[in-house]
C-alpha positions as YAML, in Angstrom:
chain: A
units: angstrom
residues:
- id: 1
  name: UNK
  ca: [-105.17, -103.18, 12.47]
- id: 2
  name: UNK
  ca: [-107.91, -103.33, 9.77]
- id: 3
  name: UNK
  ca: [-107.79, -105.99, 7.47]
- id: 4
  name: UNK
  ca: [-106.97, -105.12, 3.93]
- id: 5
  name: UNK
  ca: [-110.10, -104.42, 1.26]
- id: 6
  name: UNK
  ca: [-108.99, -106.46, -1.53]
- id: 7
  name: UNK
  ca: [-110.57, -105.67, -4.62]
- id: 8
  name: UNK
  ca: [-110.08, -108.26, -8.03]
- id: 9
  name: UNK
  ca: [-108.40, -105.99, -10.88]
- id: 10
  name: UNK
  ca: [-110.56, -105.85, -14.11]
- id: 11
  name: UNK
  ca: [-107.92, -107.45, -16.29]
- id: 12
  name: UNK
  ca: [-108.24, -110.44, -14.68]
- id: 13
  name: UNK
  ca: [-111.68, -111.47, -16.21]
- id: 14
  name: UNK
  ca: [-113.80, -114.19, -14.82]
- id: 15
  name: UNK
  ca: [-111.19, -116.47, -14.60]
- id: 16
  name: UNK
  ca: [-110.49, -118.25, -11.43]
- id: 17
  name: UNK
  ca: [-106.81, -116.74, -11.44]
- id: 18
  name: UNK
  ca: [-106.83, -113.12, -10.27]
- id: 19
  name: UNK
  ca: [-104.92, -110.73, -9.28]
- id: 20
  name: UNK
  ca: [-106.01, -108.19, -6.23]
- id: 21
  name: UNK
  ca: [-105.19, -105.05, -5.01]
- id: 22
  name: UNK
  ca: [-105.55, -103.34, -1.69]
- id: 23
  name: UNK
  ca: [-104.97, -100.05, -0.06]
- id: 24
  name: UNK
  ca: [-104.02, -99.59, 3.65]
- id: 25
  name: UNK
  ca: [-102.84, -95.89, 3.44]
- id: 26
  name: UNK
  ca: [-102.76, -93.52, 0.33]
- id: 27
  name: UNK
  ca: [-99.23, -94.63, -0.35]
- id: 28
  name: UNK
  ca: [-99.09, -98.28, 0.40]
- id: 29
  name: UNK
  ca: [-100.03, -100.70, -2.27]
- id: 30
  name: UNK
  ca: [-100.61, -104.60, -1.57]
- id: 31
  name: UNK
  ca: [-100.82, -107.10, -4.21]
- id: 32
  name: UNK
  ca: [-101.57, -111.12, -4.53]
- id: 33
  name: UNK
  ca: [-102.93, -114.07, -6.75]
- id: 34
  name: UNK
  ca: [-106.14, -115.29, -5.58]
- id: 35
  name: UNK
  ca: [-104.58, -118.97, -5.81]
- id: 36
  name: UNK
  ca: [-101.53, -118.11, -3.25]
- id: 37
  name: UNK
  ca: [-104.00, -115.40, -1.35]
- id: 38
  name: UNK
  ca: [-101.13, -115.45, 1.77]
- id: 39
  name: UNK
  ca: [-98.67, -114.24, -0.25]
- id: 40
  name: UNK
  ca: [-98.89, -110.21, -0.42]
- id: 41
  name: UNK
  ca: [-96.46, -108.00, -1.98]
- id: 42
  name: UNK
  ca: [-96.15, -104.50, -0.35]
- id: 43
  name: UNK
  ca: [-95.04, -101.59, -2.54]
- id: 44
  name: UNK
  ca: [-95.38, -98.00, -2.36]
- id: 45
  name: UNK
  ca: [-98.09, -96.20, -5.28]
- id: 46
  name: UNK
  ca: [-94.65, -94.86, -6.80]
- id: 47
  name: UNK
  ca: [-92.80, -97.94, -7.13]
- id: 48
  name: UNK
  ca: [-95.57, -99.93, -8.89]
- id: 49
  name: UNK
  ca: [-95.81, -96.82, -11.33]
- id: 50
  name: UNK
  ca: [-92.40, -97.07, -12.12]
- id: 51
  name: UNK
  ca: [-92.82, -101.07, -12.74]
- id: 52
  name: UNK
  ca: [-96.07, -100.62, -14.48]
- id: 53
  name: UNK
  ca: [-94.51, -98.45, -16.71]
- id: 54
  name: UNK
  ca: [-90.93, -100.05, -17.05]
- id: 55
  name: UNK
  ca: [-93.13, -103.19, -18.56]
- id: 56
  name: UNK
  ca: [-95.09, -101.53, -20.79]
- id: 57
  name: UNK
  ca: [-91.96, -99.67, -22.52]
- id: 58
  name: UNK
  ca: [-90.58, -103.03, -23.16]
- id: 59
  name: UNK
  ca: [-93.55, -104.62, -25.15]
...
């Protein structure tokens, strides 16, 4: 199994605390905090879209 290609998203800035994303098929989504880099939450594209957009409509 090929290790995940983490990439640092662009909201996070410079600062040492970042958040990273990876891709291991076109549907499954990885995320984790570069401070706690073993802990990865799995999702599916879908269900981050729906959470992405759940927290936006409730700023």
């Amino acid at each position: 199994m090929t290790p995940p290609h983490w990439q640092k998203s662009t909201y996070s800035g410079d600062a040492s605390n970042c958040v990273n994303v990876a891709a291991s098929t076109p549907n499954t989504i990885h995320l984790r905090e570069s401070d706690t880099p073993d802990t990865v939450l799995t999702t599916t594209a879908e269900r981050l879209r729906h959470l992405i957009h759940a927290l936006k409509s409730a700023q």
